[in-house]
N, CA and C atoms as an extended XYZ file, in Angstrom:
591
Properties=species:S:1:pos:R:3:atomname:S:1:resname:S:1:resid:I:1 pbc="F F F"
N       -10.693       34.400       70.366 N   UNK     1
C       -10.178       33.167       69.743 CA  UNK     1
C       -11.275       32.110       69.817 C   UNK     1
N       -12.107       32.191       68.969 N   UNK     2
C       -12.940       30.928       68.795 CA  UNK     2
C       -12.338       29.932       68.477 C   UNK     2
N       -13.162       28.612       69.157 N   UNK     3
C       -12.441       27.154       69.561 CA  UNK     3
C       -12.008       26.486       68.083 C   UNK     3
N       -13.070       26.863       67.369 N   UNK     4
C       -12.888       26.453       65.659 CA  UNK     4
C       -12.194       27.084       64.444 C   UNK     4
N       -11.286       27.450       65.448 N   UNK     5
C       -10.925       29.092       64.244 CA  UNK     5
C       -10.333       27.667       63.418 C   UNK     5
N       -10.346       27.920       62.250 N   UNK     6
C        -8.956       26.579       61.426 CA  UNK     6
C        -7.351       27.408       61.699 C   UNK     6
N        -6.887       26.412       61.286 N   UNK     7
C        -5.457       26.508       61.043 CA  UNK     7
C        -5.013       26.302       59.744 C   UNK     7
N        -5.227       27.900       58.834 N   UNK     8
C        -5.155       27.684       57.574 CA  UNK     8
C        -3.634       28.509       56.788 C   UNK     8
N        -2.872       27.777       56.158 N   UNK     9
C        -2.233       28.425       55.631 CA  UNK     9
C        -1.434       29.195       56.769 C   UNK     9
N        -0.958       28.618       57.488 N   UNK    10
C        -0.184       28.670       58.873 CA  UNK    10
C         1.520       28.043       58.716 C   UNK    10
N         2.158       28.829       60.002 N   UNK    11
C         3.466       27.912       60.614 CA  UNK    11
C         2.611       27.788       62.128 C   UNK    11
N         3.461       26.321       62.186 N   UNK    12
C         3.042       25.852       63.857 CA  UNK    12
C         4.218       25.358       63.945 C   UNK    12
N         5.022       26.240       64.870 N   UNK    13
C         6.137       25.896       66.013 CA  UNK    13
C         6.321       25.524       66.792 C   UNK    13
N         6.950       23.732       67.208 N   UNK    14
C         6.835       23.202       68.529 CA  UNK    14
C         8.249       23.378       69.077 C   UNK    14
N         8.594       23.149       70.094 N   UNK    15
C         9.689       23.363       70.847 CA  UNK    15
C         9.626       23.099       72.492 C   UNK    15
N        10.635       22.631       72.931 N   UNK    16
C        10.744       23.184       74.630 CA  UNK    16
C        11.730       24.099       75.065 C   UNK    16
N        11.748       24.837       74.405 N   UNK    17
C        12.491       26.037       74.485 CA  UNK    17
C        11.054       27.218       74.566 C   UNK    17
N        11.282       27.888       75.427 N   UNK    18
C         9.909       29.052       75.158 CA  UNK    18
C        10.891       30.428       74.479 C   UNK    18
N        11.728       30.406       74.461 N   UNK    19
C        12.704       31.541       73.581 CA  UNK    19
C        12.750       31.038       72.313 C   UNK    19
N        12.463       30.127       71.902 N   UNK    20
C        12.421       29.672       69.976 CA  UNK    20
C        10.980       29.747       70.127 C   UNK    20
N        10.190       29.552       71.021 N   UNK    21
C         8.508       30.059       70.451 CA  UNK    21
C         8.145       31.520       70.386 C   UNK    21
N         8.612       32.234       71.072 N   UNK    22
C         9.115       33.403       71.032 CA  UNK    22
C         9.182       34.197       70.113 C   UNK    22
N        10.715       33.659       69.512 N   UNK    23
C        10.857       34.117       68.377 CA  UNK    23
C        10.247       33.992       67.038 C   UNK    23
N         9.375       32.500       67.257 N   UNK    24
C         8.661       32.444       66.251 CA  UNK    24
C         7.556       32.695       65.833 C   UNK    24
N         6.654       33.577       67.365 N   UNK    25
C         5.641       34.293       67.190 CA  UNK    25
C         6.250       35.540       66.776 C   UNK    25
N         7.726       35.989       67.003 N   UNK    26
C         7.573       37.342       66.660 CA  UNK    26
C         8.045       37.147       65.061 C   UNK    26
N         8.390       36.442       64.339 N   UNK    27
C         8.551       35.624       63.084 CA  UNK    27
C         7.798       35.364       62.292 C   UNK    27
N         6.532       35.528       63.259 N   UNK    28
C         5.239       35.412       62.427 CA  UNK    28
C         3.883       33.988       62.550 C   UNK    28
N         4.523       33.136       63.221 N   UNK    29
C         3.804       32.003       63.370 CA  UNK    29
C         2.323       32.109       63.962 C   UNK    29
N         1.678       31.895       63.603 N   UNK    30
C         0.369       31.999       64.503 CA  UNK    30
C        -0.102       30.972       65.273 C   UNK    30
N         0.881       29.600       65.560 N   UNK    31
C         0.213       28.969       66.656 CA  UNK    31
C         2.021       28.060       67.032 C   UNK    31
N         1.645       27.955       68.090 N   UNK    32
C         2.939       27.393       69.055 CA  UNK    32
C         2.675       26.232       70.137 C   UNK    32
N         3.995       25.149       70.058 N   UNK    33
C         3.512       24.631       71.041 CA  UNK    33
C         4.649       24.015       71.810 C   UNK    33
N         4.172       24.046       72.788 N   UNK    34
C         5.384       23.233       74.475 CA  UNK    34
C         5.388       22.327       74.064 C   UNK    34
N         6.324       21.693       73.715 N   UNK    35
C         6.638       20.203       74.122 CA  UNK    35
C         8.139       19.872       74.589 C   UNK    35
N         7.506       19.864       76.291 N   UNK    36
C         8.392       18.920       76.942 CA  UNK    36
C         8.637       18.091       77.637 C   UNK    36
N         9.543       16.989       76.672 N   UNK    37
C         9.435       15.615       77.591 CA  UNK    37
C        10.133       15.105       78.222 C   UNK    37
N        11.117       16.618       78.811 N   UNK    38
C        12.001       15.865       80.239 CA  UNK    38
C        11.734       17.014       80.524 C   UNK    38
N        10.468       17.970       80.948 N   UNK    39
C        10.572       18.659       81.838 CA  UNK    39
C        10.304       18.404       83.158 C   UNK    39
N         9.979       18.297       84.594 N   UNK    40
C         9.049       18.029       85.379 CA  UNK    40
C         7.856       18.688       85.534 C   UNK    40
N         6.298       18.278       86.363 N   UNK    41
C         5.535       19.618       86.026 CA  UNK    41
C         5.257       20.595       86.436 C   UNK    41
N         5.896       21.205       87.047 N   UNK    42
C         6.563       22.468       87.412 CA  UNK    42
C         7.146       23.305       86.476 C   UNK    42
N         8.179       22.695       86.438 N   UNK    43
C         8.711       23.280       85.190 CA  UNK    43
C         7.951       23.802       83.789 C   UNK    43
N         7.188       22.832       83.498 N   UNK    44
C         6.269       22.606       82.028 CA  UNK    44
C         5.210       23.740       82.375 C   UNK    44
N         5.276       23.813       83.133 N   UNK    45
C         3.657       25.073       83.951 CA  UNK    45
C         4.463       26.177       83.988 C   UNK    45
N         5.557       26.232       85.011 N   UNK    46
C         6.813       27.485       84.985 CA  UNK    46
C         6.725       28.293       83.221 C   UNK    46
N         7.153       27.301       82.555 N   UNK    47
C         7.410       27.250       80.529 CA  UNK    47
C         6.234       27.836       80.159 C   UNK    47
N         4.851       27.526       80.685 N   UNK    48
C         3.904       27.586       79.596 CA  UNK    48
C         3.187       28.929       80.165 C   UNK    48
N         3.470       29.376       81.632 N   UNK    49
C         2.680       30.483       82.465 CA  UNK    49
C         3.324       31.630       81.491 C   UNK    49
N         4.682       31.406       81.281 N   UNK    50
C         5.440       32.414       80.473 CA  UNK    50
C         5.039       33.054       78.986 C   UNK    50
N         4.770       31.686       78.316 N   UNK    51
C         4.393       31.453       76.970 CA  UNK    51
C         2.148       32.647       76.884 C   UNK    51
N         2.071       31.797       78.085 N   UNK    52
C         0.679       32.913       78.095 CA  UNK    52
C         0.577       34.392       78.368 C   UNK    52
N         1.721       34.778       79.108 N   UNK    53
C         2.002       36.065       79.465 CA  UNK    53
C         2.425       36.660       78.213 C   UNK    53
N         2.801       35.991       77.261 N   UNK    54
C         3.849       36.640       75.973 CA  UNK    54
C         2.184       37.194       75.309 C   UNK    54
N         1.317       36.166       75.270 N   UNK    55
C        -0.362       36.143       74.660 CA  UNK    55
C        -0.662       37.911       74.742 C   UNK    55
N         0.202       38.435       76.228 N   UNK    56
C        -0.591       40.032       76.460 CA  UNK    56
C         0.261       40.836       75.321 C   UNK    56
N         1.207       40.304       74.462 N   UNK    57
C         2.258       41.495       73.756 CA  UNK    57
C         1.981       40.895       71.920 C   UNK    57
N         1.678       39.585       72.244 N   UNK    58
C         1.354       39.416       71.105 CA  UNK    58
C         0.141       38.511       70.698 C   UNK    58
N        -0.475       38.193       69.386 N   UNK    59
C        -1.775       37.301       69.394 CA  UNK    59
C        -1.074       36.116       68.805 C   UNK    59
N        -1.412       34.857       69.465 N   UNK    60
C        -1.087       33.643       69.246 CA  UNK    60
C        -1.656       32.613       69.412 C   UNK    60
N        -1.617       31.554       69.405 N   UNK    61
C        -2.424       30.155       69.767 CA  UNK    61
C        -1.637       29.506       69.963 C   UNK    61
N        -1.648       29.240       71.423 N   UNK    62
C        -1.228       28.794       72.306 CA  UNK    62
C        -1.024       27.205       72.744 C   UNK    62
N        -0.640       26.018       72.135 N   UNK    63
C        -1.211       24.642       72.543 CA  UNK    63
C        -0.072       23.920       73.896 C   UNK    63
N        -0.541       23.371       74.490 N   UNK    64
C         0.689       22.153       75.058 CA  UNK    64
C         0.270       20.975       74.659 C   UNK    64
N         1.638       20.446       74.974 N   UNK    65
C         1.603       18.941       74.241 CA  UNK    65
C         1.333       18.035       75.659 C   UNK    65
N         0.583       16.873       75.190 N   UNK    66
C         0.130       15.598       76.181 CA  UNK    66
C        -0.367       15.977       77.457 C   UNK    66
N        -0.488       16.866       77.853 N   UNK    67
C        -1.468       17.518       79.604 CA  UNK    67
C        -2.171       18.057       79.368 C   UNK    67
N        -3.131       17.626       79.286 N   UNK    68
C        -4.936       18.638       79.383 CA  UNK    68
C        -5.092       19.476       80.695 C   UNK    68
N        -4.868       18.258       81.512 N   UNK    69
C        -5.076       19.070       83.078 CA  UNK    69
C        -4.401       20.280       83.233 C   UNK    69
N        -2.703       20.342       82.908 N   UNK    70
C        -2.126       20.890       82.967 CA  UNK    70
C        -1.686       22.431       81.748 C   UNK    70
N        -2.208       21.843       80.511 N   UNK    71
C        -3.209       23.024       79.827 CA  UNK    71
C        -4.235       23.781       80.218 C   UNK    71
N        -5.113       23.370       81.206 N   UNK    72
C        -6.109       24.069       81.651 CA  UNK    72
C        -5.290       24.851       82.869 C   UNK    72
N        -4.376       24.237       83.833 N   UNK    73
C        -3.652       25.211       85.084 CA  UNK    73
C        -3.153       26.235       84.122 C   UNK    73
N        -2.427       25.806       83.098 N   UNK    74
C        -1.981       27.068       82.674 CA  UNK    74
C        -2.280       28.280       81.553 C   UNK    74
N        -3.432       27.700       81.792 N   UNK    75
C        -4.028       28.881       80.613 CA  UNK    75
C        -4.038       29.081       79.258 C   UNK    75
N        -3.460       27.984       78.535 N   UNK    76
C        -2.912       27.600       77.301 CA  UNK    76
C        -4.585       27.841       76.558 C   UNK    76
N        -4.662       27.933       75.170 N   UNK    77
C        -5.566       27.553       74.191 CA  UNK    77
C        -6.297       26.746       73.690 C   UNK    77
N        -5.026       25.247       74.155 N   UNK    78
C        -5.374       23.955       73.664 CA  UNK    78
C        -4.334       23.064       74.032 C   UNK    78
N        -4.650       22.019       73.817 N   UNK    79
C        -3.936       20.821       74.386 CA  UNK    79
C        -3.716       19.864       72.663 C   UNK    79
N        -2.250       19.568       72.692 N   UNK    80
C        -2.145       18.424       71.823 CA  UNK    80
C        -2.323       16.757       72.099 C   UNK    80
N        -2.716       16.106       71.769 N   UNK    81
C        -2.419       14.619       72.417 CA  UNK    81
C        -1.901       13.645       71.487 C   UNK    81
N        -1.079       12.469       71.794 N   UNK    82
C        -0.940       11.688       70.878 CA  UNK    82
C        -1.872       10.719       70.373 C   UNK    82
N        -1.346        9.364       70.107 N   UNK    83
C        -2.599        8.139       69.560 CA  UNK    83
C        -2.677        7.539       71.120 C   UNK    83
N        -2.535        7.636       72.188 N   UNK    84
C        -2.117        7.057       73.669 CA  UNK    84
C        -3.108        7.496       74.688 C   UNK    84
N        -3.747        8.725       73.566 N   UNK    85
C        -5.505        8.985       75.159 CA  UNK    85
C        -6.033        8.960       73.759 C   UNK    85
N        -7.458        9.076       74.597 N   UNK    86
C        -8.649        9.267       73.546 CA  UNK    86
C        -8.827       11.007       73.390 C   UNK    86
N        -9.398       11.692       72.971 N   UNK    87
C        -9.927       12.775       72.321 CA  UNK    87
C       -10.984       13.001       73.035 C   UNK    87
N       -11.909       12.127       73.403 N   UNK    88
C       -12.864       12.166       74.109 CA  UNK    88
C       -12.575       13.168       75.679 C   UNK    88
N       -11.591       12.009       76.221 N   UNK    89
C       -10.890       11.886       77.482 CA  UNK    89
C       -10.234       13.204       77.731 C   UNK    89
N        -9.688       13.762       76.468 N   UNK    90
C        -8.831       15.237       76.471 CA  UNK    90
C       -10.375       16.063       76.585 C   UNK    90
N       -10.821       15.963       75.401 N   UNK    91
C       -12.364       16.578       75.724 CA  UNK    91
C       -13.041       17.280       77.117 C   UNK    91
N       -13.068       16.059       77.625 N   UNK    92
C       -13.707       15.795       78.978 CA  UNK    92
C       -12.907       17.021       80.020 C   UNK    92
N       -11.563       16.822       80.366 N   UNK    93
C       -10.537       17.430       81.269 CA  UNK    93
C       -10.930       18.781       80.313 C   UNK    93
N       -10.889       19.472       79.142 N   UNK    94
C       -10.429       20.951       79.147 CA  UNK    94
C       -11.559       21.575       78.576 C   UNK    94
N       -12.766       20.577       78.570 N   UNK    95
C       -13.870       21.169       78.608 CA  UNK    95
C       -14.032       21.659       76.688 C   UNK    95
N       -15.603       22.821       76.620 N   UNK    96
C       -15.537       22.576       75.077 CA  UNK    96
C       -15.245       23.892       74.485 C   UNK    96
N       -14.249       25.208       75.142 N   UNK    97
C       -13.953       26.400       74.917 CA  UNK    97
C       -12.267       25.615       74.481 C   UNK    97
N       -11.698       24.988       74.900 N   UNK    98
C       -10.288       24.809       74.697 CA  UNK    98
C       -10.049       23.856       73.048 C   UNK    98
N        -9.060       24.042       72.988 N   UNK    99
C        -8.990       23.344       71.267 CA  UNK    99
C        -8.015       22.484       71.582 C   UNK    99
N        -8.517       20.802       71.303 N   UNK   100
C        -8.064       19.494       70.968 CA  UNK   100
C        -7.093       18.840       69.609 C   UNK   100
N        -6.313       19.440       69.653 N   UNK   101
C        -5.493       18.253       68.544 CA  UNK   101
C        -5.025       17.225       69.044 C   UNK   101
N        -5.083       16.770       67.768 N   UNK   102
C        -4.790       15.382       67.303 CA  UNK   102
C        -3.618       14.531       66.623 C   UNK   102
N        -2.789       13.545       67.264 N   UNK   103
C        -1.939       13.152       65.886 CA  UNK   103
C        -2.530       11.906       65.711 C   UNK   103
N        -2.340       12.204       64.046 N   UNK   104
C        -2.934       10.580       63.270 CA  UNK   104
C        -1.474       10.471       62.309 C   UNK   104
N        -1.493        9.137       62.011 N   UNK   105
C        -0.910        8.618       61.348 CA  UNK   105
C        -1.305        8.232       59.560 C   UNK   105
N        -2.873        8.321       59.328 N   UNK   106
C        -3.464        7.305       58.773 CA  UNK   106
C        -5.163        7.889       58.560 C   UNK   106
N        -5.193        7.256       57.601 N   UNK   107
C        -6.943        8.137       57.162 CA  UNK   107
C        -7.922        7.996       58.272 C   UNK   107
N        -7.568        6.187       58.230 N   UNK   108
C        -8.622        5.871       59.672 CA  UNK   108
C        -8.386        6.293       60.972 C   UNK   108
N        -7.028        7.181       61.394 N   UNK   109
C        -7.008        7.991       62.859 CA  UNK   109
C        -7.456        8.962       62.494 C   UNK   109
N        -7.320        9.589       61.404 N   UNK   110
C        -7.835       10.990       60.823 CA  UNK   110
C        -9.419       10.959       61.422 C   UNK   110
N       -10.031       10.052       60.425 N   UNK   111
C       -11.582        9.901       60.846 CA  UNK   111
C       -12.019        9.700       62.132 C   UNK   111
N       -11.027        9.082       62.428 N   UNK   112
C       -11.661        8.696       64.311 CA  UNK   112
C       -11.678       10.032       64.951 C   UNK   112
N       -10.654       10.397       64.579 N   UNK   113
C       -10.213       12.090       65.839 CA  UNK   113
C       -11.039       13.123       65.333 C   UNK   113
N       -11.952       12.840       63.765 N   UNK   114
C       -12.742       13.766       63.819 CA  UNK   114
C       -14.490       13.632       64.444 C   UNK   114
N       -14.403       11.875       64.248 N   UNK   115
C       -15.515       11.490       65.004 CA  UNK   115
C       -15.785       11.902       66.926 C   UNK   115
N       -14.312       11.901       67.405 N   UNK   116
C       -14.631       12.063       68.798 CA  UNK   116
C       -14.326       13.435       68.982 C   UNK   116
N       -14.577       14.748       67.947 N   UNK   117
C       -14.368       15.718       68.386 CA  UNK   117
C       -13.459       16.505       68.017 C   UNK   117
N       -12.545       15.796       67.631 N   UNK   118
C       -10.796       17.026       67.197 CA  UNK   118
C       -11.125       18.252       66.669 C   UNK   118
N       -10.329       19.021       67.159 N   UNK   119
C       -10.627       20.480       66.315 CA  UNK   119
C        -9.628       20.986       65.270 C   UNK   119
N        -8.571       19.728       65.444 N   UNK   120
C        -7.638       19.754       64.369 CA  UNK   120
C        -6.880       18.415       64.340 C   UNK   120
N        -6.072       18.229       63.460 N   UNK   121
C        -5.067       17.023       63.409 CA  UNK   121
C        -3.869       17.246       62.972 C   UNK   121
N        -2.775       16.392       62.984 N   UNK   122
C        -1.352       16.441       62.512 CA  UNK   122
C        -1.279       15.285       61.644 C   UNK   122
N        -0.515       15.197       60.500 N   UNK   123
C        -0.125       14.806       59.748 CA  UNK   123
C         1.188       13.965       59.452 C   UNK   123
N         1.336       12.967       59.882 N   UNK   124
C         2.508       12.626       60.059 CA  UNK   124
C         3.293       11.172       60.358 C   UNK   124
N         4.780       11.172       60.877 N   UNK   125
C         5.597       12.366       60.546 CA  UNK   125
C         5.558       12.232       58.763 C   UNK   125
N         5.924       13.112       58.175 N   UNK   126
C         5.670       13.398       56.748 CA  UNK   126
C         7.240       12.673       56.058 C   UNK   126
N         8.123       13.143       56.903 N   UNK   127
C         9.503       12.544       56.840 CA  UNK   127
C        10.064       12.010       57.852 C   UNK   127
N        11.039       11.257       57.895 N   UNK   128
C        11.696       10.294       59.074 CA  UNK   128
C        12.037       11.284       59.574 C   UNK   128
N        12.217       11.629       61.303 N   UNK   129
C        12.714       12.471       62.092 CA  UNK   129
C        13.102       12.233       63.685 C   UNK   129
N        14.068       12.508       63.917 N   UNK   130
C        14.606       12.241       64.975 CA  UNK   130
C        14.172       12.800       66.654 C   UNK   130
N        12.862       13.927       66.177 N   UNK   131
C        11.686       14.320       67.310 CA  UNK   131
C        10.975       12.805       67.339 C   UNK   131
N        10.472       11.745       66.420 N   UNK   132
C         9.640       10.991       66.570 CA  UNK   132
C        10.540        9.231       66.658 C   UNK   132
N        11.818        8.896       67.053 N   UNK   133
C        12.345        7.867       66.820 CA  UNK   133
C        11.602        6.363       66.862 C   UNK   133
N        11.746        5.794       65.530 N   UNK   134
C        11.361        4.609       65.652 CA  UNK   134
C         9.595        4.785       65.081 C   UNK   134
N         9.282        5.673       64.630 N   UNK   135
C         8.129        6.283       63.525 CA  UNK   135
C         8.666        6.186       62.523 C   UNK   135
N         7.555        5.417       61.647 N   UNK   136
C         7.963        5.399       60.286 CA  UNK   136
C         7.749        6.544       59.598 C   UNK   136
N         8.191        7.064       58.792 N   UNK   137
C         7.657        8.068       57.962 CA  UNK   137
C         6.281        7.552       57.162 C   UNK   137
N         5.175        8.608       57.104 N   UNK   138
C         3.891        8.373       56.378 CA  UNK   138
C         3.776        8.510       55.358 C   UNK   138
N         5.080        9.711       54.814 N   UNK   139
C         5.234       10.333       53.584 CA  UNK   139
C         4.169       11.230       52.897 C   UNK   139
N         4.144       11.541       52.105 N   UNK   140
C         2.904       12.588       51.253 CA  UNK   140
C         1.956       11.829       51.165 C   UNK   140
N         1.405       10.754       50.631 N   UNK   141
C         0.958       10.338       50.555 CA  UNK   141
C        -0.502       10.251       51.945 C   UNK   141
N        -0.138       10.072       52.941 N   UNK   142
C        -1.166       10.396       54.000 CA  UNK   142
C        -1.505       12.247       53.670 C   UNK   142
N        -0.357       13.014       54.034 N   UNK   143
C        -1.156       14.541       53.292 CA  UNK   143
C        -1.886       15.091       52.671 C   UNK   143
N        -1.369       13.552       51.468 N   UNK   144
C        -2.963       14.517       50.042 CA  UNK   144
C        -4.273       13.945       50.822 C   UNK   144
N        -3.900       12.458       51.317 N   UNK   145
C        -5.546       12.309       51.530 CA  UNK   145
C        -5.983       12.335       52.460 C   UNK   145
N        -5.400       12.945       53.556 N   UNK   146
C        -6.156       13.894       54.485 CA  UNK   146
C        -6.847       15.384       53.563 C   UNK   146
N        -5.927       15.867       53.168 N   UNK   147
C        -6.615       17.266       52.212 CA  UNK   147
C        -7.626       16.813       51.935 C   UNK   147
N        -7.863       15.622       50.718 N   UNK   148
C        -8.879       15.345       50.149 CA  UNK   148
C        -9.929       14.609       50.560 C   UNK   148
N        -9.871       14.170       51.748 N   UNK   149
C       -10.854       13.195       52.315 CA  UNK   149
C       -11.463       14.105       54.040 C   UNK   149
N       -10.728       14.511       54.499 N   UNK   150
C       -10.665       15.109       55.636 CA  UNK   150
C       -11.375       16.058       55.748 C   UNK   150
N       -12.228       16.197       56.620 N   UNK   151
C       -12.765       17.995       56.762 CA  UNK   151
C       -12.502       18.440       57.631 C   UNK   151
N       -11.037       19.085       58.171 N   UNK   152
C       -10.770       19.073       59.409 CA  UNK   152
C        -9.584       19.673       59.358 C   UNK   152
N        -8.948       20.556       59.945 N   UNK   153
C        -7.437       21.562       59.609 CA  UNK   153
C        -6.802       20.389       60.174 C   UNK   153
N        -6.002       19.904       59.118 N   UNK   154
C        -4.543       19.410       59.521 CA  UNK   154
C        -3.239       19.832       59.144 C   UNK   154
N        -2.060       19.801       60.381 N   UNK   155
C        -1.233       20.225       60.017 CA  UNK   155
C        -0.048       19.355       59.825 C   UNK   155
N         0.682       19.368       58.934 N   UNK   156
C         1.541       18.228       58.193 CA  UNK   156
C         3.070       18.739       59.255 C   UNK   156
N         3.285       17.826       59.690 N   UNK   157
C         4.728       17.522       60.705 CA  UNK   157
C         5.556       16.518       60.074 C   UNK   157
N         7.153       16.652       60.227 N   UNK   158
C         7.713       15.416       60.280 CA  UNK   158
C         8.986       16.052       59.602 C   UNK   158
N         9.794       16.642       60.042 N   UNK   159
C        11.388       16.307       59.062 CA  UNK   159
C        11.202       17.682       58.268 C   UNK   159
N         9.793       18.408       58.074 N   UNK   160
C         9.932       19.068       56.572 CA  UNK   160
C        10.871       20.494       57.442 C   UNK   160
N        11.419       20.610       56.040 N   UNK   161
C        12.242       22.189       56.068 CA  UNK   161
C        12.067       22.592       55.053 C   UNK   161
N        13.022       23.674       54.577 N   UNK   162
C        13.260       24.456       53.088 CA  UNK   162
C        13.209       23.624       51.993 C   UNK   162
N        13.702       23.055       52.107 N   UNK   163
C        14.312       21.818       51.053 CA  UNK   163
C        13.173       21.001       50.715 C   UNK   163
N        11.939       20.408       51.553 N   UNK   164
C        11.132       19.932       51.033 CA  UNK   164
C        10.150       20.517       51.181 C   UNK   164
N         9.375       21.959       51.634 N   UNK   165
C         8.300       21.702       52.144 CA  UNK   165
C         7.692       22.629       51.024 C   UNK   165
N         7.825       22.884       49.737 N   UNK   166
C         7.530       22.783       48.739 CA  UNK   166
C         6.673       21.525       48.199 C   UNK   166
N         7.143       20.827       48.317 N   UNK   167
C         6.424       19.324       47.949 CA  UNK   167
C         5.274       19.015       48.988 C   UNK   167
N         5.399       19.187       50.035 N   UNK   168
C         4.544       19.462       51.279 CA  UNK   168
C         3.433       19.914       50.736 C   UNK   168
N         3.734       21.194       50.577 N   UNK   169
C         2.602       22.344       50.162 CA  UNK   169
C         1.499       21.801       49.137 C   UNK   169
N         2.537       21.293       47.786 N   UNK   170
C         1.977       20.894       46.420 CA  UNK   170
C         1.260       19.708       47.336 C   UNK   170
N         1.011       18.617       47.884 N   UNK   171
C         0.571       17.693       48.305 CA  UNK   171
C        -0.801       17.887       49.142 C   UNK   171
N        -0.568       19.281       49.277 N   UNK   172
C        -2.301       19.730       49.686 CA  UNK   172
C        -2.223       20.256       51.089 C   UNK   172
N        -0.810       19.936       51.743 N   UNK   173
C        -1.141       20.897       53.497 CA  UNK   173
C        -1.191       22.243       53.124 C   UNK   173
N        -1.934       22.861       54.387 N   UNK   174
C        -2.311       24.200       54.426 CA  UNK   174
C        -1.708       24.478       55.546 C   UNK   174
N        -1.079       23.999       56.536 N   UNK   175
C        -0.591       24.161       57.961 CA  UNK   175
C         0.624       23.247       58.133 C   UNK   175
N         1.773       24.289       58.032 N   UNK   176
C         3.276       23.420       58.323 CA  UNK   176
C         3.334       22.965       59.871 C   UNK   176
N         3.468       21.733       60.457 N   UNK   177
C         4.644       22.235       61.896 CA  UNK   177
C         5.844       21.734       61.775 C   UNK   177
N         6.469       22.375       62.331 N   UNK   178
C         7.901       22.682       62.575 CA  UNK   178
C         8.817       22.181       64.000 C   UNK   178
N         9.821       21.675       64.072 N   UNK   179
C        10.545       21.320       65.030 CA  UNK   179
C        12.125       22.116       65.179 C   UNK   179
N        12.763       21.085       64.375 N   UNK   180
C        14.018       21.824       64.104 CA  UNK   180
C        14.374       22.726       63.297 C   UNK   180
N        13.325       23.269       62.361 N   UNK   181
C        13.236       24.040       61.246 CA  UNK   181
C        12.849       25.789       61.255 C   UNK   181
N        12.767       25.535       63.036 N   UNK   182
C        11.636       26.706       63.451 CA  UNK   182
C        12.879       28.082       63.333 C   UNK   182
N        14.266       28.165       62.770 N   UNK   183
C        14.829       29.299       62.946 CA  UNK   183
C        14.472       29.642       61.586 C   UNK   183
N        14.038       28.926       60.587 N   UNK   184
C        14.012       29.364       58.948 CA  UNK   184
C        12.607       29.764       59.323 C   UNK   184
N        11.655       30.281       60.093 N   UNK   185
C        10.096       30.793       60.316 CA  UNK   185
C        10.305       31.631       58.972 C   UNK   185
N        10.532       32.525       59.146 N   UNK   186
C        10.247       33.772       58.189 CA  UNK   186
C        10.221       33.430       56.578 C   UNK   186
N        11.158       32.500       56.179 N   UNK   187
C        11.071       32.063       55.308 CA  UNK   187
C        10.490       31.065       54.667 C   UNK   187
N        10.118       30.227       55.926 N   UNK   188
C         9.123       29.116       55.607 CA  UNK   188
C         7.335       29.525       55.589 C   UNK   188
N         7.411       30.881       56.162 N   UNK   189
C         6.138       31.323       56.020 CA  UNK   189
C         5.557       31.612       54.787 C   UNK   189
N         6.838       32.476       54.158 N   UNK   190
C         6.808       33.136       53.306 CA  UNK   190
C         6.562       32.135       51.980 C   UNK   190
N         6.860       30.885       52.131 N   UNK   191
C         6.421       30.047       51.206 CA  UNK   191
C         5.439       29.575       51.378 C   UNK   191
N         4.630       28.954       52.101 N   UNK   192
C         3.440       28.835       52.980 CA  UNK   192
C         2.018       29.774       52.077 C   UNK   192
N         2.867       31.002       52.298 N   UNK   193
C         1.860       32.319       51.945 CA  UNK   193
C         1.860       32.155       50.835 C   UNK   193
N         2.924       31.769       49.723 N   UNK   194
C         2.920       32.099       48.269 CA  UNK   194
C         1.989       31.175       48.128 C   UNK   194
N         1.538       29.854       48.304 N   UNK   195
C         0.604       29.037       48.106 CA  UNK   195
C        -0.612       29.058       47.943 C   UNK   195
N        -0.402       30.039       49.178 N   UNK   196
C        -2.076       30.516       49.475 CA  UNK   196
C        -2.372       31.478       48.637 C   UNK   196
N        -1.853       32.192       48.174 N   UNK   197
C        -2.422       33.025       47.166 CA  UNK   197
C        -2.944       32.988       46.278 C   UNK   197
């Protein structure tokens, strides 16, 4: 797993459930991620030691959300962070074999997170959603021009499901993530893929 592989034409499944990441590597997803924010960290290490052990049965990419340190105890792939550390700072803690995402909001976080390093970004949220309360929606509009301005795998988050992520797609992402949407995997891939073709 090279640090730069992109994230092209992908599902990315977040959850704190490690049985819906699970299923959504065996669903087909090729990258997954912990996020939990009432776990303690024990627990979140307990969640993610599991999630790496699954790594021996199947191939995946592995991220946690907001702990570098604690991405590196547990063996994870990569670490996500929000707009609340620097990139640098994540950098620094997981060293330059581990892979750094990013969430931006906005062309100019886009550019920053690729200036200090990101090895990817998120897109978002794309739609109002109740994972992000009190986030405005960015709408498509940030999507296309990350596609078009960006040189850098981003993956478009926020609200999308069946119902919109058609429009998603047409708007230029190459990399869905997913929250509550993650039981429709198979089918959301499968649209994903028709794109890419």
């Amino acid at each position: 797993m090279t640090r730069k592989a992109p994230f092209i034409n992908d599902l990315y499944v977040i959850s704190a459930s490690v049985d819906d990441l699970k299923q959504a590597v065996n669903d087909g997803a090729a990258i997954v991620q912990l996020r939990d924010k009432t776990g303690d960290e024990k627990t979140v290490l307990e969640k993610a030691r599991e999630i790496v052990e699954y790594k021996k049965v199947k191939d995946f990419v592995f991220i946690l959300n907001d702990d570098p340190a604690l991405a590196v105890k547990a063996g994870a792939d990569g670490v996500h962070i929000g707009q609340d550390m620097s990139t640098i700072e994540a950098r620094a803690i997981v060293g330059n074999d581990m892979i750094v995402g990013k969430t931006t909001h906005n062309l100019e976080q886009g550019r920053q997170a690729i200036a200090e390093g990101a090895d990817y970004i998120s897109t978002g949220p794309v739609y109002a959603t109740p994972t992000k309360p009190g986030r405005p929606a960015v709408g498509l509009e940030y999507v296309r021009e990350a596609a078009q301005n960006l040189d850098i795998p981003a993956v478009a988050i926020g609200g999308i499901d069946l119902g919109n992520i058609g429009d998603v797609l047409r708007a230029g992402a190459k990399t869905i993530g997913v929250v509550r949407a993650c039981t429709d995997a198979p089918e959301l891939l499968k649209r994903i893929k028709k794109v890419a073709q």
